[in-house]
C-alpha positions as CSV (number, residue, x, y, z in Angstrom):
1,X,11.7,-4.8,30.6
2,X,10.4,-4.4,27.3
3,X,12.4,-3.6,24.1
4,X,15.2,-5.2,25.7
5,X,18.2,-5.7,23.4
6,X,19.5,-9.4,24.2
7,X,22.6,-9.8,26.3
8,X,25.6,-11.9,25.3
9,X,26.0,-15.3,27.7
10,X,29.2,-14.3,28.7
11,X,28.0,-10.9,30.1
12,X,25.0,-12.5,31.2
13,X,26.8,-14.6,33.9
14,X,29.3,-11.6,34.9
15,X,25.8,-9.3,35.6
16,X,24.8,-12.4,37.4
17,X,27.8,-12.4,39.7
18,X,27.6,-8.6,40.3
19,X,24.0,-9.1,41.2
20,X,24.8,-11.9,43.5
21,X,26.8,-10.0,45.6
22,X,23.9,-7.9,46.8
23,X,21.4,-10.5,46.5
24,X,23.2,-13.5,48.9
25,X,22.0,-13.5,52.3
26,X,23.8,-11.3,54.8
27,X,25.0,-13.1,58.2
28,X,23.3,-11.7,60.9
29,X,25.2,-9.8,63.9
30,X,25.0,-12.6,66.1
31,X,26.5,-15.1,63.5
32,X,29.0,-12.8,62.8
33,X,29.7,-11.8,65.9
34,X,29.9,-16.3,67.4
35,X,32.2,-16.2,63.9
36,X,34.5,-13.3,65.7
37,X,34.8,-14.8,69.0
38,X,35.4,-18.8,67.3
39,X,38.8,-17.1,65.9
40,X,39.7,-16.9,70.2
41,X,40.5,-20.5,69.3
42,X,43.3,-20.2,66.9
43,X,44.3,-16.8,68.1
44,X,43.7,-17.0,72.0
45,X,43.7,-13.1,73.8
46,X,46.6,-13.8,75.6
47,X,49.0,-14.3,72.8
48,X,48.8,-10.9,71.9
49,X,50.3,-9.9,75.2
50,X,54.2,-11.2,74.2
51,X,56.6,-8.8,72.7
52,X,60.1,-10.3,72.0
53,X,62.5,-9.1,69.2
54,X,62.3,-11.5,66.3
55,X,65.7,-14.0,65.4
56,X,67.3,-11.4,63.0
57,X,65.1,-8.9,63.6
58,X,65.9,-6.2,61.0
59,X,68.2,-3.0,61.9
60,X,65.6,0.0,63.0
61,X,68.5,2.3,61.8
62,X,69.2,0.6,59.0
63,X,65.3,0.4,58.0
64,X,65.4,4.5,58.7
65,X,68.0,4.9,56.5
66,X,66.4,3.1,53.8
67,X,63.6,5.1,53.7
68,X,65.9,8.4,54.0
69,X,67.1,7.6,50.7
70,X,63.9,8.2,49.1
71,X,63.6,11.9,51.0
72,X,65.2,15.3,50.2
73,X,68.9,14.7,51.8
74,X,69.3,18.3,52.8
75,X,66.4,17.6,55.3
76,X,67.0,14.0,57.1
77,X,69.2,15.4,59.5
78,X,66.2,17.2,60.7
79,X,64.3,14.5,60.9
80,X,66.8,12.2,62.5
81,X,67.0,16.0,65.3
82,X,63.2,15.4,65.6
83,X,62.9,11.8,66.3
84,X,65.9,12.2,68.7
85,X,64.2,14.6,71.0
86,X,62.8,11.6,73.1
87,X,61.7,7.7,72.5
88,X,58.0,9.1,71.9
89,X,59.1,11.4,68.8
90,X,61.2,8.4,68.0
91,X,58.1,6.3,67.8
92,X,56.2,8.8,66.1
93,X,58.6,9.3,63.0
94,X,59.6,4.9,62.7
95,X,56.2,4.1,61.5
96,X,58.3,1.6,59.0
97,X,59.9,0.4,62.1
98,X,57.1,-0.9,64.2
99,X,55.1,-2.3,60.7
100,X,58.4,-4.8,60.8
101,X,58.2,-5.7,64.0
102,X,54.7,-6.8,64.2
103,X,54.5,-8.4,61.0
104,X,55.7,-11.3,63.4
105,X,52.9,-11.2,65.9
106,X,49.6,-13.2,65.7
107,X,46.6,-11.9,63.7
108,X,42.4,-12.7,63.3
109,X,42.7,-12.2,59.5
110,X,39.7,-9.8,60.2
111,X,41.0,-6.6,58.0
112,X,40.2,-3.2,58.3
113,X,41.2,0.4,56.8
114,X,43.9,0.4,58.7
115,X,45.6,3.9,59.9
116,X,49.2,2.7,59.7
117,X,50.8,4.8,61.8
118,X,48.7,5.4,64.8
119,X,49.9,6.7,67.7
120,X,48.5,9.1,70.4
121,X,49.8,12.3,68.5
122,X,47.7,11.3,65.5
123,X,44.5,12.2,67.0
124,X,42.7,15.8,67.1
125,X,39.7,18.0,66.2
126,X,39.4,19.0,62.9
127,X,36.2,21.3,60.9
128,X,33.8,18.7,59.2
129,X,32.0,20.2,56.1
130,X,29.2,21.5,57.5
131,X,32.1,23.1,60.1
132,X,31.5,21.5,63.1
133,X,34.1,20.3,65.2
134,X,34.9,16.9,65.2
135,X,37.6,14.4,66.9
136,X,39.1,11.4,65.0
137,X,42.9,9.8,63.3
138,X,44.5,13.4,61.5
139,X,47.3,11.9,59.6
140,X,46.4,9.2,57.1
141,X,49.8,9.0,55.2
142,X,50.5,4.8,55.7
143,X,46.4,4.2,55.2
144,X,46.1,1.0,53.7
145,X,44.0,-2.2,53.8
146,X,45.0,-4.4,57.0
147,X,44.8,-6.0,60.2
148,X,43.3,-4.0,63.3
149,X,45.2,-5.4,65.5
150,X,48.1,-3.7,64.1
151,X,46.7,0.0,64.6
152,X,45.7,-0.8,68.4
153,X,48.7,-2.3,69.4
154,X,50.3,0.6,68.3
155,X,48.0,3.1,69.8
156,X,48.8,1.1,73.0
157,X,52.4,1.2,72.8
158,X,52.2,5.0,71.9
159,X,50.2,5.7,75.1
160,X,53.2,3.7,77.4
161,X,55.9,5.6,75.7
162,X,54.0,9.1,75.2
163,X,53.2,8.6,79.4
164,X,56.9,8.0,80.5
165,X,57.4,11.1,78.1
166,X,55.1,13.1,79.9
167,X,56.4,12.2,83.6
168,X,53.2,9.6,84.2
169,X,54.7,6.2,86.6
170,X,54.5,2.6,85.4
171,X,51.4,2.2,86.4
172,X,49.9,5.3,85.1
173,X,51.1,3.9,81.4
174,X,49.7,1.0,82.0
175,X,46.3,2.0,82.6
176,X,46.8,4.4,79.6
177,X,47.5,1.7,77.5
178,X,44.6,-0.5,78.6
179,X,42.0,2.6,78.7
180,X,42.5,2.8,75.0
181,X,42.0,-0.7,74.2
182,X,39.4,-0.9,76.6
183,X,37.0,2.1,75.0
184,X,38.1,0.6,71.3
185,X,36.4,-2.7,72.4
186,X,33.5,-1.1,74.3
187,X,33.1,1.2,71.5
188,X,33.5,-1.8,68.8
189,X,30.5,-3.6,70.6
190,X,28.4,-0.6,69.7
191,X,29.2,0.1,66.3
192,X,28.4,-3.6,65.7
193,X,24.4,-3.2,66.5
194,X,24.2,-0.3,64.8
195,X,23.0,0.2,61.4
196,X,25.6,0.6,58.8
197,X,24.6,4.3,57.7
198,X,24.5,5.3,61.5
199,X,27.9,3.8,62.0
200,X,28.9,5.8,58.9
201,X,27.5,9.3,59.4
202,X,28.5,8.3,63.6
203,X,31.0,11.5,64.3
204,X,32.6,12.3,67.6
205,X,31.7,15.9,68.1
206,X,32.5,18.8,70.2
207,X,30.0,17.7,73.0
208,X,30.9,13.7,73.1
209,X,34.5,15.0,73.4
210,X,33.3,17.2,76.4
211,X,31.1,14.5,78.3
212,X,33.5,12.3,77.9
213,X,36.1,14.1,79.8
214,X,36.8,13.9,83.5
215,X,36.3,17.5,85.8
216,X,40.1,18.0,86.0
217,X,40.2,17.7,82.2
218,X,37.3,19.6,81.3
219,X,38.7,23.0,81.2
220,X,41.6,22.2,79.2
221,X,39.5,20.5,76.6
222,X,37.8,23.4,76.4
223,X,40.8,25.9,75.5
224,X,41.6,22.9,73.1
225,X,38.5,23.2,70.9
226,X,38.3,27.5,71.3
227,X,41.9,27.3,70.4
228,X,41.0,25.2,67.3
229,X,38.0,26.8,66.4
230,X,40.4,30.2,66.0
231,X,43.2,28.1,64.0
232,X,41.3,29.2,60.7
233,X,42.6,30.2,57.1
234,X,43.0,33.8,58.8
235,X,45.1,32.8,62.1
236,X,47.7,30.9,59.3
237,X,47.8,34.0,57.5
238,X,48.8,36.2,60.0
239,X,51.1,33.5,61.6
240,X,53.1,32.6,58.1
241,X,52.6,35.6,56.3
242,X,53.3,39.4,55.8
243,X,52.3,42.0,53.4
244,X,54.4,43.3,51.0
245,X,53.6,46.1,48.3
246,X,50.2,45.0,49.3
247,X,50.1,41.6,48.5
248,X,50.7,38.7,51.1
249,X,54.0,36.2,51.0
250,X,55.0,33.7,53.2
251,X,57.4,34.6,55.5
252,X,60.7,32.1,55.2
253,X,61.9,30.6,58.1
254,X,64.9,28.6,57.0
255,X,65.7,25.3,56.6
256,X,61.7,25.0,57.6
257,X,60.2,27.1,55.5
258,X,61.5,28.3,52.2
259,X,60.7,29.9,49.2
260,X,62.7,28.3,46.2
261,X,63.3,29.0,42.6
262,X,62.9,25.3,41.5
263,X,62.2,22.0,42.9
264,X,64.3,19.5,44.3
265,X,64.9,18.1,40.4
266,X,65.7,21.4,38.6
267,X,62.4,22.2,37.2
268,X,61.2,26.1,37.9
269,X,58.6,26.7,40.5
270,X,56.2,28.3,37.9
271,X,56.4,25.5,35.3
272,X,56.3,22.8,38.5
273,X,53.2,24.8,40.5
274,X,51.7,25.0,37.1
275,X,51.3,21.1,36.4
276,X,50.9,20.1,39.9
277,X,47.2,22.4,39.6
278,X,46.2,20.4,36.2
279,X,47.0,17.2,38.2
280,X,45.1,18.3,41.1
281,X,42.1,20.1,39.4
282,X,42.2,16.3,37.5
283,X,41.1,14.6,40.9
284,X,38.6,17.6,42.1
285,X,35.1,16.6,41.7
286,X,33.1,19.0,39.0
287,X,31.5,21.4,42.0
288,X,34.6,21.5,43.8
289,X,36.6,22.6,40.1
290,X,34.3,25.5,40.1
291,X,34.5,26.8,44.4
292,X,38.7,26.1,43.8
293,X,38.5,28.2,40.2
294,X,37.2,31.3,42.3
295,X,40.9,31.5,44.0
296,X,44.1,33.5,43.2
297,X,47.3,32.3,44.1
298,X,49.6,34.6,46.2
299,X,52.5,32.5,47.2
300,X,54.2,29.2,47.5
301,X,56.8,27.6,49.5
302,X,58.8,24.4,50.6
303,X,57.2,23.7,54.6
304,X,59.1,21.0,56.7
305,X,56.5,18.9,58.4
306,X,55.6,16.8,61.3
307,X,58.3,14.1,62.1
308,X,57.9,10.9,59.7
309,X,57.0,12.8,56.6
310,X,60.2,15.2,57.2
311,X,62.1,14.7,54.4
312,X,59.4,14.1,51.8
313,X,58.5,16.9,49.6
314,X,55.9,19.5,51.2
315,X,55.1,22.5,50.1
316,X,52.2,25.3,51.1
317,X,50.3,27.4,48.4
318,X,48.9,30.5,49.8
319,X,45.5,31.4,47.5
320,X,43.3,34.9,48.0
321,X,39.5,34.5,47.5
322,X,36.7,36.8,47.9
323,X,39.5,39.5,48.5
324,X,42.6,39.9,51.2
325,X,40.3,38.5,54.1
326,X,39.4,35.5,52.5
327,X,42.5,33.2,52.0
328,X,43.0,29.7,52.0
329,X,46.1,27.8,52.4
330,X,46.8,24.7,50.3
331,X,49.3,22.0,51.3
332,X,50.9,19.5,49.0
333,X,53.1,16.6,50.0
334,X,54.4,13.8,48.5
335,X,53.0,10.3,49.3
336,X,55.2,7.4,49.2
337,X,53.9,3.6,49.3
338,X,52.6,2.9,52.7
339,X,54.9,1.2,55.6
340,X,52.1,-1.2,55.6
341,X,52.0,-2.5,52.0
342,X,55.4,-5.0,52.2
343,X,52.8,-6.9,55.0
344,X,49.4,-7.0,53.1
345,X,48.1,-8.1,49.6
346,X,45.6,-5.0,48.7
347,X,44.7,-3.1,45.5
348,X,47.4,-1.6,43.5
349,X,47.2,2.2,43.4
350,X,48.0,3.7,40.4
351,X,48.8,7.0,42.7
352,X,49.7,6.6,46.7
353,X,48.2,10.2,47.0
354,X,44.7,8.8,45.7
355,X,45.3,5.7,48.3
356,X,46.0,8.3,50.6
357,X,42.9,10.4,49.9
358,X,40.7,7.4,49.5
359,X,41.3,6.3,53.0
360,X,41.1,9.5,54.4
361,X,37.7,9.7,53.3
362,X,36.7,6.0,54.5
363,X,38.1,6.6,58.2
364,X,37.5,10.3,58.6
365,X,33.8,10.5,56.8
366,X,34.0,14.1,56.9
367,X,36.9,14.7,55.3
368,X,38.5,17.6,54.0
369,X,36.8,19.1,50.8
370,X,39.7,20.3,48.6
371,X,41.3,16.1,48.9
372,X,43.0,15.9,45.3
373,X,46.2,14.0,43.9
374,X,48.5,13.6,41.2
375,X,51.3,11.9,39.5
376,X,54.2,14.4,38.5
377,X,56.3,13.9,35.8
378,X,59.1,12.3,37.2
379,X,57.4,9.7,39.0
380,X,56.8,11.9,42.3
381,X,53.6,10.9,43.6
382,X,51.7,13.5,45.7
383,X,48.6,14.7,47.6
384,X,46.4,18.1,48.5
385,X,44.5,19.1,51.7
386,X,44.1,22.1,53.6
387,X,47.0,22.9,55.5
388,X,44.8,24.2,59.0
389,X,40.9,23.8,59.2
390,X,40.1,24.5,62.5
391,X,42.5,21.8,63.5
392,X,43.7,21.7,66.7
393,X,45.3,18.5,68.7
394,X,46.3,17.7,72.2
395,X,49.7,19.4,73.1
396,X,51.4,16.3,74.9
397,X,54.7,19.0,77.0
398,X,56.3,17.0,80.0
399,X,55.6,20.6,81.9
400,X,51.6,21.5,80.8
401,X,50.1,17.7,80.7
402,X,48.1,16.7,83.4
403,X,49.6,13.2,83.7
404,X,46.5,12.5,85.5
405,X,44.0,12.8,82.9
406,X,46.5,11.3,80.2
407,X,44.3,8.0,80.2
408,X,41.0,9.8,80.2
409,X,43.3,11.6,76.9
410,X,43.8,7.5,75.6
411,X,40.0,6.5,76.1
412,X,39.1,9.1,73.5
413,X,41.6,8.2,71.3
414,X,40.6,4.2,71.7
415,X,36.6,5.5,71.0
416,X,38.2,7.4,67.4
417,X,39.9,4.3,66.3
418,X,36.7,1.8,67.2
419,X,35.0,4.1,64.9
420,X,37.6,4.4,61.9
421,X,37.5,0.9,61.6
422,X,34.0,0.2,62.2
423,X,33.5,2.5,58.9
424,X,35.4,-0.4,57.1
425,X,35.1,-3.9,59.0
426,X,33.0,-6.0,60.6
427,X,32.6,-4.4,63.8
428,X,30.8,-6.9,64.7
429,X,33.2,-9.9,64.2
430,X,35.6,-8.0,66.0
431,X,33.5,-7.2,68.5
432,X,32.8,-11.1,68.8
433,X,36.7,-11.8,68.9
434,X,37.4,-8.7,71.8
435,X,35.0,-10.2,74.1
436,X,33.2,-7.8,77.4
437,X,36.2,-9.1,79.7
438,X,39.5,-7.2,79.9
439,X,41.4,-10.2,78.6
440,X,42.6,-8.3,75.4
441,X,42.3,-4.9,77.5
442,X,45.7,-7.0,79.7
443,X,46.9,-8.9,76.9
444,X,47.4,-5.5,74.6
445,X,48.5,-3.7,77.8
446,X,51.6,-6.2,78.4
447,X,52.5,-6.1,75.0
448,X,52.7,-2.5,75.1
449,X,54.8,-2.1,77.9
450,X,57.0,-4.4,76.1
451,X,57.2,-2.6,73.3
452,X,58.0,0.1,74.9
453,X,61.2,-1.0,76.0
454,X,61.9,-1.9,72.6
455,X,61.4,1.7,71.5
456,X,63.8,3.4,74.4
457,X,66.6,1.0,72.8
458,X,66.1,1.6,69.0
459,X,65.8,5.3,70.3
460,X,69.3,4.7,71.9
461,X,70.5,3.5,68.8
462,X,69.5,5.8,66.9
463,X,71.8,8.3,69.0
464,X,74.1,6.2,68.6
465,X,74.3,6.0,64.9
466,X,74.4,9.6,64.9
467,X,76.7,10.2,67.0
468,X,79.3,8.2,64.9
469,X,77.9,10.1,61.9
470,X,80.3,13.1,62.9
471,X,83.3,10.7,62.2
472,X,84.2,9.5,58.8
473,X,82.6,5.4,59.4
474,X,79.0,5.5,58.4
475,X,79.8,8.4,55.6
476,X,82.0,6.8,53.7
477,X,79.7,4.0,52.7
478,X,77.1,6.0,51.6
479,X,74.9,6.6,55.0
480,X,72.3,8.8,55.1
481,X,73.9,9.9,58.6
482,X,76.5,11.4,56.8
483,X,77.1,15.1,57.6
484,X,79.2,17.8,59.4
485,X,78.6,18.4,63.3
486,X,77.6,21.8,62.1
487,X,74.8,20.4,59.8
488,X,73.3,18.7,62.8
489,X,73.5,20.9,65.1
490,X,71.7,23.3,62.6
491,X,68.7,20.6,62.5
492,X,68.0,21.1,66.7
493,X,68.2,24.7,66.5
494,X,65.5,24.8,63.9
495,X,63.6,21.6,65.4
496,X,60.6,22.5,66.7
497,X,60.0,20.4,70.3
498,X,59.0,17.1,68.6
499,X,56.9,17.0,72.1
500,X,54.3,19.3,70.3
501,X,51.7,18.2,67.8
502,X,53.4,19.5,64.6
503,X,51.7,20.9,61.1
């Protein structure tokens, strides 16, 4: 380069380094993949297959409580309702739970983007940007940095304890639980001789999610995907919304859905909504700024969600575009640090909605385009996405599944999570460590089973704790059981089955 004003020989050696990184040779699949399969020596397959309660292994009710006192009180008994409703909604809302208890089990060291609460309810179809249908991980909230083997031991556990749920035998959940790991570590294989940009643009669509499906499932997949392909900005509006003096307001549905004066800390909804946009427009990329500018908002409210994340603060934003027909529905909700981050050494996010975001758009690669966050004022950190895109899930009811198909269900899910991490590891030292025998297939499958057991007794005490909450024990010292009968009883009636695939 000519003309080239001389560089100090400090910054010099640091352009040096950068350049390095992208200069060194690259290991080729092979070495990486003998690298994967060389860690079978200091981490054998079959010592993934033991599950036993750690010495002191930490309260699971105490460990929910803790994290209740960070959530809206007037709302955790509805989430305690929702995770009472059987040992599979259990599992689904103790993400925090489960990250404790395998924080003792043996790891590679081989990290990924981890999902951090995966579990068989996670999964679903969702509209990419060009508005195709697409299957992968829906709910990214723990995201964070960490080991794979985490996410599929829980995915495995999740398809034992969602089975029994669903009235599937032993054996059934067994080979649910193996059918996922098995597709994640055929699927892993592949990823690793593919090129990096065809593993990253790689999307499960509408007819990989139909070929892969048995003949007894194929007809219910196929409602599935026409049912999501209707659950548009439209559908929402005529399900949460009615017109009056000819504009549209969300209908309340109390404690679930409710329009409120001020938040949670006193502050009134138009000063709150108004800084929450200058925080979110912040994040938008510059063409996004200008599609989101063309939208009028109509109405906002507080939306109790899913079965973890009850008790954080939610809210939906109704907007109209292009006139009445053309709405779209924003939701917000607070992101708190990741279950995951007590366990692994990783980046320190200045905002948990942007860590949130970030690895939504790593695992999912055709993410949502209005993804935004913020910091409020008072510390509350917090996320936006739309609240339905043509999203649509499998509906996992003791009295519609086909227990039958339930593993063919699992092999999907196992091919989604082979690819969400394949968009971040090496899938080809992992695929070197997994192996083409069913050693880890058996070894995950026996620790799932395990687990499972584990789940049906913190589930137990769960009930446990709450039934004592109705004497004056647990509230005297502060729990976050404390409560009136009445209170709970209020939380089942408006608990929505915690069996179904919830907002």
């Amino acid at each position: 380069m000519q003309n080239a004003m001389p560089v100090a020989p400090a910054r010099a050696e640091h352009y040096a380094k950068v350049l390095a990184r992208f200069t060194a040779p690259m290991p080729s699949v092979e070495d990486r993949m003998a690298a994967g399969k060389a860690l079978r020596r200091r981490v054998p397959h079959e010592s993934h297959a033991d599950y036993r309660p750690a010495p002191g292994r930490q309260d699971p009710v105490g460990l929910l409580e803790a994290q209740a006192r960070t959530r809206l009180p007037n709302l955790v008994p509805i989430r305690y309702a929702r995770m009472l409703a059987s040992p599979f909604a259990f599992l689904r809302g103790s993400a925090i739970v489960m990250s404790a208890d395998l924080a003792g089990t043996p790891v590679t060291g081989l990290t990924v983007q981890a999902c951090g609460d995966m579990h068989v309810a996670n999964f679903g179809v969702f509209a990419s940007a060009e508005r195709n249908l697409v299957f992968g991980v829906n709910d990214l909230d723990e995201t964070l940095p960490g080991a794979w083997e985490w996410d599929l031991k829980r995915l495995a556990a999740s398809a034992v304890v969602a089975g029994k749920f669903v009235g599937a035998d032993k054996v059934l959940c067994e080979e649910a639980a193996r059918a996922a790991v098995r597709s994640y570590r055929k699927r892993m294989r592949e990823y690793a001789e593919m090129g990096n940009l065809a593993v990253w643009y790689s999307r499960i669509d509408e007819r990989a999610v139909l070929e892969t499906a048995s003949p007894q499932a194929r007809k219910d997949v196929e409602r599935a995907l026409a049912k999501a392909r209707q659950r548009g900005h439209m559908q929402v509006l005529e399900k949460m919304a009615e017109l009056v003096d000819d504009r549209h307001r969300i209908v309340e549905e109390r404690p679930l859905i409710v329009r409120e004066t001020h938040t949670s800390d006193g502050r009134p909804i138009a000063e709150a909504l108004g800084r929450t946009l200058e925080l979110y427009l912040e994040s938008l990329p510059e063409e996004r700024k200008s599609l989101f500018a063309r939208y009028r908002i109509m109405d906002v409210a507080r939306k109790v969600v899913g079965v973890g994340s009850v008790g954080t603060r939610c809210w939906v934003i109704l907007l109209s575009g292009n006139g009445s027909d053309d709405p779209l529905f924003l939701q917000y909700k607070e992101a708190q640090p990741s279950v995951l981050a007590p366990y692994f050494k990783t980046r320190a996010w200045k905002c948990e909605g942007q860590r949130v975001v970030v690895g939504q758009r790593i695992i999912q690669g055709a993410p949502d385009i209005f993804l935004g966050w913020g910091i409020q004022a008072n510390g509350n950190h917090f996320y936006m996405r739309q609240l339905r895109d043509m999203k649509g899930g499998a509906t996992l009811d003791p009295a519609t599944t086909r227990t039958k198909t339930f593993p063919d269900y699992c092999k999907l899910c196992g091919w989604a999570l082979a690819l969400a991490h394949a968009k971040s590891g090496d899938p080809a030292a992992i695929a070197g460590y997994l192996g083409k025998s069913d050693r880890m297939d058996e070894a995950v499958a026996r620790f799932a089973a395990a687990y499972a057991e584990q789940t049906d007794r913190d589930h137990d005490a769960l009930a446990k704790a709450a039934l004592s909450s109705f004497s004056c024990s647990r509230s005297s010292s502060g729990s976050s059981f404390s409560g009136s009968r009445e209170a709970w009883k209020r939380a089942r009636v408006s608990n929505s089955a915690s069996s179904r695939p919830l907002p």
